[in-house]
N, C-alpha and C positions, 0 to 999 in steps of 0.2 A: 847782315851781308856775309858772304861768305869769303871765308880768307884765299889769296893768293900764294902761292907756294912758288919760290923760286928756283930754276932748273934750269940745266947747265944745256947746250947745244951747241954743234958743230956744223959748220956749210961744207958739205962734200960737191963735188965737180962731176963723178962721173953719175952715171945714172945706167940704166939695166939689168938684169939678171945675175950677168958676171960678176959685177961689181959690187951689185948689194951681197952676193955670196960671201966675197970677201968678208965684205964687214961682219957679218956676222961669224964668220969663223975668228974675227979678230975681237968678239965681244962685243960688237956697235948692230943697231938696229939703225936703218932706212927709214928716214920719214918726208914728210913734206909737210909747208906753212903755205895757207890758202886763204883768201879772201883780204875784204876790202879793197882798195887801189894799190895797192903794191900787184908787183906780177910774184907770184909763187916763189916758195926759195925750198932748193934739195935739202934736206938738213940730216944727221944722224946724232943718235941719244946712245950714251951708255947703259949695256944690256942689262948688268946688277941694277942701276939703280933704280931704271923704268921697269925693271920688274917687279921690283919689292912696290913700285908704287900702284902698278898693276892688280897686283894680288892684293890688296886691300877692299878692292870689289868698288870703289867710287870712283876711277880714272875719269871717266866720262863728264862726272860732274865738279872735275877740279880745277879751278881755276889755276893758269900757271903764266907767270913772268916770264918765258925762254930769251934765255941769254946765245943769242946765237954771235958769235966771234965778235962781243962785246957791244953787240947791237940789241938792246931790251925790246920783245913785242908780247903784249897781252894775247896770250890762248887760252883756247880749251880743244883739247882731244874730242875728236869725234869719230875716230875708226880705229880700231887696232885688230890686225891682221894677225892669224896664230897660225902657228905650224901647225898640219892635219895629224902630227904622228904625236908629238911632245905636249904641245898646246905652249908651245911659248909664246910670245909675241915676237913677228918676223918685218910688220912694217904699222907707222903709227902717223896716224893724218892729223892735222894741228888746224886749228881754223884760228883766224885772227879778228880778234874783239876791238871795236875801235870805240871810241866814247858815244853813247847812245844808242847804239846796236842793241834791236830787239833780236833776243833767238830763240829758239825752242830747245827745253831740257828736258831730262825727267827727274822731279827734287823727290827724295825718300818722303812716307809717307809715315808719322809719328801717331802713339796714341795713349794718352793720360787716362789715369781716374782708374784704372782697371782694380785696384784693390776698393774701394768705392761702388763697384756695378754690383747690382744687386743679382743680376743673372749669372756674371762668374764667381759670385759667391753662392752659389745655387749647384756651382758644378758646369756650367756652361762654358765654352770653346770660342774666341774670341777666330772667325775666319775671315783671316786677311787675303781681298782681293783683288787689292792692288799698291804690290811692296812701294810703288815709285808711281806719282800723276806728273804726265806730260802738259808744260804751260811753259807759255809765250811771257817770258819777262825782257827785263832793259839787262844789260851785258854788264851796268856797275850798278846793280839791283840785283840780284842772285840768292834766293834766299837759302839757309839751308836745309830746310824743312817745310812740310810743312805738318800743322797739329791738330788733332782735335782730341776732344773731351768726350768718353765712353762713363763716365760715371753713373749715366742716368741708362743706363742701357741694361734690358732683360732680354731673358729670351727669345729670338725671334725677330728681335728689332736688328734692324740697316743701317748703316750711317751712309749718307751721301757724301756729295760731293760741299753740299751745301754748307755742311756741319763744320767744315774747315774753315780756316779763316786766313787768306790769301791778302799775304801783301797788296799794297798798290802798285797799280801796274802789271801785278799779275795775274794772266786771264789761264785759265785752262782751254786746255786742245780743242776734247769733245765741248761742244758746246750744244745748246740746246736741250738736253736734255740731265737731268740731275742722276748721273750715275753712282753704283753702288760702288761703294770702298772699302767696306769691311762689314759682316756680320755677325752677330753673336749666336752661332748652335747649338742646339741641346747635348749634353753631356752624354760620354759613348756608353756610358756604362749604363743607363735609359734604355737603349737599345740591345744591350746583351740580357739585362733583366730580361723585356719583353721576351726576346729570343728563347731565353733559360725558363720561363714561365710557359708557353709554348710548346717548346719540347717536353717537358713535364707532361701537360697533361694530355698529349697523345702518347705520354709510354704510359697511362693510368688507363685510357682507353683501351689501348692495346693489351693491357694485361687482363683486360676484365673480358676484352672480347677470347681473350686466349682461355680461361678461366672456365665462360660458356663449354667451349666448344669442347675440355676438353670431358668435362659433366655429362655434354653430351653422349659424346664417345663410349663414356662408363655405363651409362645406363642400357645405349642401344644390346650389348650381348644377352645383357638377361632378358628383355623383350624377346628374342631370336631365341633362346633356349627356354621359357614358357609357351612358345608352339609351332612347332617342331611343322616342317613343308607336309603336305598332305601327301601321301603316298608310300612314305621313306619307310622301308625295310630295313626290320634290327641289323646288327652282323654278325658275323656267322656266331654258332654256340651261344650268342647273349640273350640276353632276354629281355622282350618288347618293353618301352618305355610303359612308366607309369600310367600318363596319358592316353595310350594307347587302350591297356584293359581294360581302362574304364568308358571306353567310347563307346558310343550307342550303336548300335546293328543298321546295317546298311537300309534306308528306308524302301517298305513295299515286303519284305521280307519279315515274317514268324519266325519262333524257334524250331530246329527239324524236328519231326516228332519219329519216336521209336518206331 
């Protein structure tokens, strides 16, 4: 079950804009306590120390005793309001838990055996995709976790929802359907191989196509200079290609004779 933390609380009278201003320039945050049979009560928290409890990242799911002007009620936080510019918290909503109260939370989602998985000793990437499952428990029933076991897990395998193992009493949200929570994916450096193998052998292609063409190239001049365009005229003072003397006489035509 999960523990209770005790926390200090003060009942303020005014209420509005003006007034929560103040407080916070005086180091106090605005809040409110809501539910069950009581009617609401204004309350305000000191800014250090609901911040420090803030910044731990679990507010949401901490259970707390508020001591408000020596009157104890079980909460839990269920909104904190930030400032747009700093991100501090400016206003903090308290729900009151009374004995037997079912609520909905979201408990962190834990996962064992990972030195044991045959897939992350393969190299494979354990992808979490869902940090936190939302489930419907009793209010003095709060578990803090919940766990399962990846040991048996390879590449490509899922873990549902199934795979957990949930308190009594506690149901999950989605229902109906056995959703996914984590998967195991193939290792990135699979993918950069493939990539680097790839690339390779189109620079091998390419070089061999470059290679052809430029063979080509070489050869075409001396074809072009073994026969020479029909008609072309030595220049001036030089003297007629080789090919040329030895060419046969225009046909239809003898040698002239003396």
């Amino acid at each position: 079950m999960r523990q209770m933390l005790d926390f200090a609380a003060e009942p303020r009278t005014l209420t509005g804009k003006g007034p929560a201003h103040q407080l916070r320039l005086k180091g106090r945050i605005p809040g409110i306590v809501y539910g069950g049979k009581d009617a609401p009560v204004q309350v305000q928290v000191d800014e250090r120390n609901f911040g420090k409890l803030y910044n731990t990242g679990s507010l949401l799911q901490t259970l707390m005793m508020l001591d408000i002007g020596g009157k104890k009620t079980r909460v839990l936080p269920r909104a904190v309001q930030l400032d747009p510019v700093t991100d501090r918290p400016v206003h903090v909503d308290f729900m009151r838990l009374e004995v037997g109260a079912r609520i909905r939370i979201a408990i962190p989602a834990r996962f064992k055996g990972l030195e044991n998985s045959p897939g992350i000793k393969r190299g494979g990437v354990l992808n979490i995709v869902r940090h936190e499952i939302d489930v419907y428990c009793s209010a003095d029933n709060i578990p803090e976790y919940l766990e399962s076991d990846v040991s048996e897990l390879d590449i490509g395998d899922s873990l549902h929802i199934s795979h957990f193992h949930l308190p009594e009493g506690v149901t999950p949200v989605i229902r109906g359907r056995d959703f996914t929570v984590a998967s195991l994916a193939p290792p990135t450096t699979f993918t950069e191989e493939v990539t680097t193998t790839a690339v390779a052998a189109e620079g091998a292609e390419g070089a061999a196509a470059a290679e052809g063409a430029e063979g080509a190239a070489a050869a075409a001049p001396g074809a072009a200079g073994a026969a020479p365009a029909a008609g072309a005229k030595p220049a001036a003072g030089g003297k007629p290609a080789a090919g040329a003397a030895a060419a046969a006489p225009a046909k239809g035509k003898g040698p002239e004779k003396k």
